[in-house]
Backbone as a chain_set.jsonl record, in Angstrom:
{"seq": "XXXXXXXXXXXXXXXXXXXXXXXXXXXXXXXXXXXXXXXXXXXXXXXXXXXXXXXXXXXXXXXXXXXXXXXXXXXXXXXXXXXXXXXXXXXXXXXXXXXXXXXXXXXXXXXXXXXXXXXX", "coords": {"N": [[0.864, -1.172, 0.0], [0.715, 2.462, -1.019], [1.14, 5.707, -0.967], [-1.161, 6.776, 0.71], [-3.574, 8.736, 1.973], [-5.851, 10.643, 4.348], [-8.353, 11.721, 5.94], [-10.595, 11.64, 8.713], [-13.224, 12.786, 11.095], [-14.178, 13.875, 14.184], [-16.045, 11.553, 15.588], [-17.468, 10.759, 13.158], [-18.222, 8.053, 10.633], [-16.152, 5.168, 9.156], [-15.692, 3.717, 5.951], [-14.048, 1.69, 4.214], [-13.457, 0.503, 0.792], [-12.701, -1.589, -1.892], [-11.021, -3.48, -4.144], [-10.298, -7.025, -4.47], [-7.271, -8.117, -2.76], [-6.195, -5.044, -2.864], [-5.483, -4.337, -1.06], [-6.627, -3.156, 1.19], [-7.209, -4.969, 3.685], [-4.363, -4.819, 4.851], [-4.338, -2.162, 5.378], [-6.267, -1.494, 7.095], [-4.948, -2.797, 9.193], [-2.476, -1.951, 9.663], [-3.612, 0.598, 10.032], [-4.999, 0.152, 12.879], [-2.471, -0.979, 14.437], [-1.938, -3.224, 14.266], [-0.568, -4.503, 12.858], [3.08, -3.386, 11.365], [3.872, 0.148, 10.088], [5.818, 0.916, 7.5], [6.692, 2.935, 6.351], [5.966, 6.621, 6.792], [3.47, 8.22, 8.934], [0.715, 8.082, 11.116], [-1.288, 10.438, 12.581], [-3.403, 11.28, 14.848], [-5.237, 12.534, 16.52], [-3.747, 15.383, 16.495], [-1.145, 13.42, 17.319], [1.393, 10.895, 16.657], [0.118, 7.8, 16.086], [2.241, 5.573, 15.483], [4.042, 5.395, 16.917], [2.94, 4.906, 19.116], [3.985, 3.011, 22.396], [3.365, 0.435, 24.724], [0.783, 1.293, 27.126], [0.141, 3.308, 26.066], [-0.135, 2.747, 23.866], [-2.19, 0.699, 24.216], [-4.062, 2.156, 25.233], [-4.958, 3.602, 23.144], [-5.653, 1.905, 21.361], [-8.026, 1.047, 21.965], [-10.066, 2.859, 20.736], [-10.223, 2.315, 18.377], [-12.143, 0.542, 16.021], [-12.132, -2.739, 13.79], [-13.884, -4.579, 11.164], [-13.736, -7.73, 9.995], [-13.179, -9.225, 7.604], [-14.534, -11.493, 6.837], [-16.388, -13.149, 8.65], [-17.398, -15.94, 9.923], [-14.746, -16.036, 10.705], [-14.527, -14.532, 12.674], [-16.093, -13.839, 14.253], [-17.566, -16.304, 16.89], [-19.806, -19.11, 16.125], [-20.69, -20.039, 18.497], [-21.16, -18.684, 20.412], [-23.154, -16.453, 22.54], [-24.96, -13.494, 20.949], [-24.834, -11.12, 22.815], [-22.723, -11.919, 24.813], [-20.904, -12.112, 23.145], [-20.71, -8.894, 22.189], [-19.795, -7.742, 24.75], [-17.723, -9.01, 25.804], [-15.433, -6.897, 24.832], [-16.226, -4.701, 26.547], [-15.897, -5.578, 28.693], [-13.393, -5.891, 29.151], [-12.427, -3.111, 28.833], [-14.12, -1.462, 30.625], [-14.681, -1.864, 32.467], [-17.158, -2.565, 34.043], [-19.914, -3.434, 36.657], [-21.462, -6.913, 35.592], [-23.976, -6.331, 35.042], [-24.425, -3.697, 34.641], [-23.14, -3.724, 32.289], [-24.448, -5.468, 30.789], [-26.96, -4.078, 30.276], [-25.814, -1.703, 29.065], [-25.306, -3.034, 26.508], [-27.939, -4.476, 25.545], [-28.957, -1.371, 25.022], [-26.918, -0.997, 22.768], [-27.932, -2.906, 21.016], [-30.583, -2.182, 20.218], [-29.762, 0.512, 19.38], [-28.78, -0.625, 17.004], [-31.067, -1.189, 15.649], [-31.681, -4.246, 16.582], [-33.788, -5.983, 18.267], [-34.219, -6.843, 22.094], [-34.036, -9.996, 22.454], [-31.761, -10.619, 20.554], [-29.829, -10.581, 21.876], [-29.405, -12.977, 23.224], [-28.937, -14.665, 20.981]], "CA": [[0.0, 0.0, 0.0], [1.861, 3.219, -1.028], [0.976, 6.793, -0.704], [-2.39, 7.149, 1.067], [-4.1, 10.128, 3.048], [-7.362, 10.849, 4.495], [-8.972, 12.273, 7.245], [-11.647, 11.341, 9.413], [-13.669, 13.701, 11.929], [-14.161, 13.368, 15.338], [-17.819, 11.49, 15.272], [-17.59, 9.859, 11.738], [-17.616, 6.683, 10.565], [-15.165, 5.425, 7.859], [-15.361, 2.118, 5.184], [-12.869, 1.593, 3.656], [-13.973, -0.636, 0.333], [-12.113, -1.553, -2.664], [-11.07, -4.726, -5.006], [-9.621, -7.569, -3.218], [-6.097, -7.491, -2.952], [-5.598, -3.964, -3.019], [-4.27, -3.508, 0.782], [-7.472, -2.681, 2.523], [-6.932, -5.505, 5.567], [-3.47, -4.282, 5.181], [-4.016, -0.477, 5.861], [-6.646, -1.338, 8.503], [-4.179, -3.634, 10.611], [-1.668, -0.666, 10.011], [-4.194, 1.997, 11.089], [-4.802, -0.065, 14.274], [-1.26, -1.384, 15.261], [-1.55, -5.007, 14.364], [0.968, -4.166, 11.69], [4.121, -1.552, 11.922], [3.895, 0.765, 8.908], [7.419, 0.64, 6.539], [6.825, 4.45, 6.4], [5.069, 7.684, 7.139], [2.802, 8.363, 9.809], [-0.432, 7.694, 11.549], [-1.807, 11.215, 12.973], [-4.577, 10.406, 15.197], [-5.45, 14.335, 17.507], [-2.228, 15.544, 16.424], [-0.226, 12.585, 17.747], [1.964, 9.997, 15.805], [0.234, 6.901, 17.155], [2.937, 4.678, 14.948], [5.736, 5.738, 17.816], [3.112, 4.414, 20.783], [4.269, 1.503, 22.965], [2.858, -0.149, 26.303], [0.063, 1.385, 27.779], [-0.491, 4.334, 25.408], [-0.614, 1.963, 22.325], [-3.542, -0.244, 24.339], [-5.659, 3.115, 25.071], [-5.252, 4.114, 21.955], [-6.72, 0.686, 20.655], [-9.854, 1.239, 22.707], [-10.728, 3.61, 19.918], [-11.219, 1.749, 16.496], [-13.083, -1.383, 15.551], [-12.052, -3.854, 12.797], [-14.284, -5.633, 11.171], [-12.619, -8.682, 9.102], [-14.001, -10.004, 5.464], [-14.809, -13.167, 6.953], [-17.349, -13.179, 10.204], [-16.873, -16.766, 10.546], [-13.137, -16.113, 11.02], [-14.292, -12.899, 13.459], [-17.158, -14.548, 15.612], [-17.865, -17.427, 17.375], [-21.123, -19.37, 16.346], [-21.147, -20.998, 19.614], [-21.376, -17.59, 21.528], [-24.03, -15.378, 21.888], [-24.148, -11.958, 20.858], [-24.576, -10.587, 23.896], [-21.505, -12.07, 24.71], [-19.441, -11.226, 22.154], [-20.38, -7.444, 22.54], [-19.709, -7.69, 26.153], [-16.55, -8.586, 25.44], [-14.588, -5.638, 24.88], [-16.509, -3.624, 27.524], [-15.487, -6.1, 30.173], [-11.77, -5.341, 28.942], [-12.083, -1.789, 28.894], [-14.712, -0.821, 30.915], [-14.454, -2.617, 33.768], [-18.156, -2.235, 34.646], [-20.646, -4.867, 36.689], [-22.114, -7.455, 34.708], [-25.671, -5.801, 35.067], [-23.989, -2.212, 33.628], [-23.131, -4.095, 30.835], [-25.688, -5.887, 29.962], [-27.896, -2.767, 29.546], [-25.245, -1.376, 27.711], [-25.331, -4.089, 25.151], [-29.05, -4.423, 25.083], [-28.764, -0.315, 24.531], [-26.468, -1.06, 21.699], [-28.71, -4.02, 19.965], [-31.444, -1.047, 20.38], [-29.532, 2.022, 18.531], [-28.625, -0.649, 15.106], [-32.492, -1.944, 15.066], [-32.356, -5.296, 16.893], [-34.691, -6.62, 19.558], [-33.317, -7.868, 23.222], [-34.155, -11.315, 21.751], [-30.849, -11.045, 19.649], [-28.76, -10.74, 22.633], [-29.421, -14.296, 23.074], [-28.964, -15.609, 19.759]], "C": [[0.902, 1.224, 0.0], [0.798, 4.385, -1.211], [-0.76, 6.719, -0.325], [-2.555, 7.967, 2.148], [-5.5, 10.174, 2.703], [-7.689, 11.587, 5.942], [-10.428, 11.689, 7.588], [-11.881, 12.255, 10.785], [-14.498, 13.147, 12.66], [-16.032, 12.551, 15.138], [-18.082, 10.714, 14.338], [-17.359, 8.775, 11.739], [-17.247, 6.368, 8.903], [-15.305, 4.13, 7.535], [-14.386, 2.514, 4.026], [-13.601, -0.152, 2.377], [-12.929, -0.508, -0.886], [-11.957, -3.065, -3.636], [-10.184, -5.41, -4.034], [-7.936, -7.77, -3.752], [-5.73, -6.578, -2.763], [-5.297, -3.347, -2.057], [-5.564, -3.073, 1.436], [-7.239, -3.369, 3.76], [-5.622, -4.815, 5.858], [-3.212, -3.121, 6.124], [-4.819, -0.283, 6.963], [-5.841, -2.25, 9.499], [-2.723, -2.549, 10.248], [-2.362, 0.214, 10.995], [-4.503, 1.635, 13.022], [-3.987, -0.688, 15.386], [-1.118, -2.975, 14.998], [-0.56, -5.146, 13.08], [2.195, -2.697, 11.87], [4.009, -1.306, 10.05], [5.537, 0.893, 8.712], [7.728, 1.744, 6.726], [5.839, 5.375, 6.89], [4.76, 7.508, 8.203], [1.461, 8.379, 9.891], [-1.176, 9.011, 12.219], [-3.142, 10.843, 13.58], [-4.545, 12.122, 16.514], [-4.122, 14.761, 17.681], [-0.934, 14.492, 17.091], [-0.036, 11.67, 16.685], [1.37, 8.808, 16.316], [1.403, 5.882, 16.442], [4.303, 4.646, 16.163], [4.872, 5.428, 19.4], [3.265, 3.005, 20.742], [3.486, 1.286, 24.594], [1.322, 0.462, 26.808], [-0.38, 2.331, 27.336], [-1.14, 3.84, 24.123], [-2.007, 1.335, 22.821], [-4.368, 1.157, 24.679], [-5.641, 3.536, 24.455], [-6.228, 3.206, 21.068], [-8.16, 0.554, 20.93], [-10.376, 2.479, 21.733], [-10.862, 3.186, 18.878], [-11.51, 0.315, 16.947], [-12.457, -1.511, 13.969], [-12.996, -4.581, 12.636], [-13.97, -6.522, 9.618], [-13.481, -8.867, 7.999], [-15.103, -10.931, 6.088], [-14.992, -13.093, 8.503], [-17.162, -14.46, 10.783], [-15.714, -17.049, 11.019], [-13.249, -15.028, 12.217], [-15.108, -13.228, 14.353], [-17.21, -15.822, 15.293], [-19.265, -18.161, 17.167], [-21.519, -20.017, 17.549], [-21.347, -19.713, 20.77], [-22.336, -16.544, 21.396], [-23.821, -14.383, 21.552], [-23.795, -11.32, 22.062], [-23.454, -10.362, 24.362], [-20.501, -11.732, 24.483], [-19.204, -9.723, 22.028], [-20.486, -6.957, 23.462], [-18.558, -7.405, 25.94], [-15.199, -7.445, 25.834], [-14.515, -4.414, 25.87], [-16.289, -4.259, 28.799], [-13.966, -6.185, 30.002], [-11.243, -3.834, 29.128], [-12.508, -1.256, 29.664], [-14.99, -0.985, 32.639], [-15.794, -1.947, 35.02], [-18.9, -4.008, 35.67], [-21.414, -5.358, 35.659], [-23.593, -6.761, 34.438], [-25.398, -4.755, 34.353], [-23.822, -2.997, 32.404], [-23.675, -4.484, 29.956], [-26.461, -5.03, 29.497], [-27.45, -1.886, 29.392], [-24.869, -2.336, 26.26], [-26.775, -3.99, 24.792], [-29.641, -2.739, 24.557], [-28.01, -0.477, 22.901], [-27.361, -1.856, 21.068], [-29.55, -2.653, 19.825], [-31.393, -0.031, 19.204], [-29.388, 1.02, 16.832], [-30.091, -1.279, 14.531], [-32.755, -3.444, 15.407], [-32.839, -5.638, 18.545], [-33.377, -7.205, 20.556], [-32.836, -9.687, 23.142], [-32.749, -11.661, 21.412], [-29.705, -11.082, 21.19], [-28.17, -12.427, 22.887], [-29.069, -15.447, 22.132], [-27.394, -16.017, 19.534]], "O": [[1.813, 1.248, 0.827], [-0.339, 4.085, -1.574], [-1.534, 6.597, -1.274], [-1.821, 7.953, 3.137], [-6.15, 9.967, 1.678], [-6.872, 11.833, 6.83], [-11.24, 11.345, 6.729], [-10.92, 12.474, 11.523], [-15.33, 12.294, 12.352], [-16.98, 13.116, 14.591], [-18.957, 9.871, 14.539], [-16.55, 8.24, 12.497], [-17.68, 6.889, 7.875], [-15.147, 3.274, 8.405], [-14.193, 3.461, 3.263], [-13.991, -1.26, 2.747], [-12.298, 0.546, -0.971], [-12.999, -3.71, -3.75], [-9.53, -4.893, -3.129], [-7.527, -7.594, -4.9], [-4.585, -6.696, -2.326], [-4.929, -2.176, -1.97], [-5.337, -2.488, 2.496], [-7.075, -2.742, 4.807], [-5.536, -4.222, 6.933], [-2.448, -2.969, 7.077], [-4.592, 0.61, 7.78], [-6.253, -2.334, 10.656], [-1.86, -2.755, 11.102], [-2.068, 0.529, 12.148], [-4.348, 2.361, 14.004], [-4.282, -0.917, 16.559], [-0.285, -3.729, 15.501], [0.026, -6.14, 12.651], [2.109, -1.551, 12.311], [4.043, -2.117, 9.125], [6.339, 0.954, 9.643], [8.837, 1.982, 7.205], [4.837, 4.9, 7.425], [5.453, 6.721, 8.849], [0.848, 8.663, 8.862], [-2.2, 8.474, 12.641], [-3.947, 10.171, 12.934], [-3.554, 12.418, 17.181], [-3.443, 14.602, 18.695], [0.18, 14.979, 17.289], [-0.917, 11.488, 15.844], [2.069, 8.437, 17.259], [1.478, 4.986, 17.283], [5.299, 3.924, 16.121], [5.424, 5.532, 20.496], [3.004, 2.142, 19.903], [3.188, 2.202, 25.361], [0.573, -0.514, 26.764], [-1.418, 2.681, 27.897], [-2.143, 4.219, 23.518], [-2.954, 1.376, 22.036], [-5.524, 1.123, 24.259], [-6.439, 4.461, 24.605], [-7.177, 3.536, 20.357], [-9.11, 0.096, 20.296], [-11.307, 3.095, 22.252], [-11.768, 3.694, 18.217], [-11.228, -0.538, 17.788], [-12.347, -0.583, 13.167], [-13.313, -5.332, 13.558], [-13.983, -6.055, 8.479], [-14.611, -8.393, 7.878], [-16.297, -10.994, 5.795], [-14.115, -13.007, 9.363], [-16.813, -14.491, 11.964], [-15.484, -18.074, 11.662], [-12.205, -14.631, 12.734], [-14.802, -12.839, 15.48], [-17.055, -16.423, 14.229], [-20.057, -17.876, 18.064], [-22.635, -20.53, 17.636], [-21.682, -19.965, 21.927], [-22.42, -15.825, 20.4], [-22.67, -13.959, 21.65], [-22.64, -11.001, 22.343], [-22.951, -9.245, 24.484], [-19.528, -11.265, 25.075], [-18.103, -9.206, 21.84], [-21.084, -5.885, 23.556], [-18.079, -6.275, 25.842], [-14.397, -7.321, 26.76], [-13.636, -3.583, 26.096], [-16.443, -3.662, 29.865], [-13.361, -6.649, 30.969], [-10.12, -3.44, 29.441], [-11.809, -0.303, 30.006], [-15.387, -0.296, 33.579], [-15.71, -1.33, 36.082], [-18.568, -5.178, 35.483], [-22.001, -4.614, 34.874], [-24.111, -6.895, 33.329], [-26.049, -4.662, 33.313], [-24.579, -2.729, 31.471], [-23.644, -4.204, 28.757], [-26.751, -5.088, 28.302], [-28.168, -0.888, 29.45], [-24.207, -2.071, 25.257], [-26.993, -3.423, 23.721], [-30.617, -2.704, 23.808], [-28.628, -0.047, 21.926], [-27.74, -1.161, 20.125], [-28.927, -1.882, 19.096], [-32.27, 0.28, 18.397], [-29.703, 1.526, 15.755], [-30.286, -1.721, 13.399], [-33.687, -4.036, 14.865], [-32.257, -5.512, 19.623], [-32.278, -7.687, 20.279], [-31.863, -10.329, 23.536], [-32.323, -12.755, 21.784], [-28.758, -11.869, 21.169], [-27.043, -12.91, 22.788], [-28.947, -16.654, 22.339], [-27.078, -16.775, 18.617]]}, "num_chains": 1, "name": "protein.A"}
């Protein structure tokens, strides 16, 4: 992947689509550290994040989502949703199980699915 620039504003949300091959998983496992970029820089609120390490690089990661080609390679069919978008908020958020839950059943809510799906 060679010369790319963009911006994204605070609030927005960004897809990234293209032909296959052409470096999109690439440039999103650059943009979120699961790859080191060859060159340039990463600007993220005026900071380089390509130069963080330890404990600035993981709260920096608590700000994007990935999501992979391939769902069966990215979720578990043996886990519910609920579950799985617990997850991350019992890594980061370090709430009780009850806060979380009705912040997940809040999230099913805002993309249009029933409490039902938590379960599924």
């Amino acid at each position: 992947v060679d010369d790319v620039s963009f911006s994204i504003k605070k609030g927005q949300t960004f897809g990234l689509v293209g032909e296959s091959g052409c470096g999109k998983s690439t440039l999103g496992k650059v943009i979120i550290r699961l790859e080191d970029a060859t060159s340039g820089s990463i600007i993220v609120n005026g900071e380089d994040i390509t130069r963080l390490q330890g404990k600035k690089l993981r709260k920096s990661r608590q700000q994007y989502q990935m999501i992979f080609q391939d769902p069966y390679a990215s979720l578990n069919p043996m886990q519910m949703v609920g579950d799985i978008i617990s997850e991350p908020i019992l890594n980061y958020k370090k709430l009780p199980k009850e806060e979380i839950k009705k912040e997940v059943l809040y999230l099913l809510k805002c993309v249009g699915l029933s409490e039902d799906a938590y379960y599924k």
